[in-house]
N, C-alpha and C positions, 0 to 999 in steps of 0.2 A: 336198555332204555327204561327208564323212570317213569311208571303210570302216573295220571293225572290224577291229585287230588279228588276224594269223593267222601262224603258221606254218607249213610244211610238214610232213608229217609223215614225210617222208625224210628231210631235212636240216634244217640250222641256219635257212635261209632265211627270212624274212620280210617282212611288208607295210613293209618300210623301206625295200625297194626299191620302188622305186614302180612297176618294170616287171614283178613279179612277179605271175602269174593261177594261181590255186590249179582242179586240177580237183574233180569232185563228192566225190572221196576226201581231196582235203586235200591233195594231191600237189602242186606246183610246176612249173610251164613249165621251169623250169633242170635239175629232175631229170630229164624229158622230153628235152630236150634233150642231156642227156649222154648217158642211157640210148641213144638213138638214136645218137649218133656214139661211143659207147663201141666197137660191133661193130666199124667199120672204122676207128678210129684207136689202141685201145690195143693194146697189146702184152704178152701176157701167158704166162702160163705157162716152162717152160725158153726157150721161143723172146725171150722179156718178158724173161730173167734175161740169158741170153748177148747179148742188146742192150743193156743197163744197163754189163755188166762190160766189152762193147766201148766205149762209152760213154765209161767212167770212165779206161780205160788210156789211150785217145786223149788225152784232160784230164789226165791224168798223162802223158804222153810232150811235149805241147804246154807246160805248166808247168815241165818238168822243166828247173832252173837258174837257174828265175825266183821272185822273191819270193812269189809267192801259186800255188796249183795243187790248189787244191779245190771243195768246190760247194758252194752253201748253200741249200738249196730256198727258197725266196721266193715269196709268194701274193701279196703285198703289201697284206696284212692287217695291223691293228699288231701282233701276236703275232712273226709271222715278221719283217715290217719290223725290230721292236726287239731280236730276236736278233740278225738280220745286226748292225747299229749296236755292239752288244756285241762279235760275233766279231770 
C-alpha cells in the first residue's frame, strides 16, 4: 500500500524520496541529519566568513590567467543544474 503524501515541516522534503521517515512532528530524517552534523562540520560565524574569503582568494590566485576562476554553487537540482548551463 501506497503512504500518503507528506512533507516535512522544516523543509522542502518529501514522500518522493522514497528514503525519507517523517517523525511524530512531521520533521524528516534529512533535517535530523543535518541538524546533528551541522555542530561539527559547519563553519560559521567571523571564523565561517574568514574561511569562505580564504576560500575564495585561493580560487582566485589558482584561476588567475586562466579562462574561467569562479564558483558557481551547484546542488544539482534542476534549478541550479540549469543556471550553471546558462553561465
Amino acid at each position: 500500500m501506497k503512504e500518503k503524501y507528506q512533507i516535512c515541516t522544516k523543509t522542502v522534503m518529501d514522500t518522493s524520496d522514497e528514503n525519507i521517515v517523517f517523525d511524530p512532528d512531521g520533521i524528516s530524517n534529512h533535517w535530523w541529519e543535518y541538524k546533528n552534523r551541522e555542530k561539527d562540520e559547519l563553519i560559521v560565524g567571523k571564523e565561517g566568513r574568514k574561511f569562505a574569503e580564504t576560500l575564495a582568494n585561493d580560487i582566485r590566485k589558482m584561476g588567475k590567467y586562466r579562462d574561467y576562476d569562479c564558483i558557481i554553487g551547484l546542488s544539482g537540482g534542476i534549478d541550479s543544474s540549469y543556471t550553471a548551463y546558462w553561465v
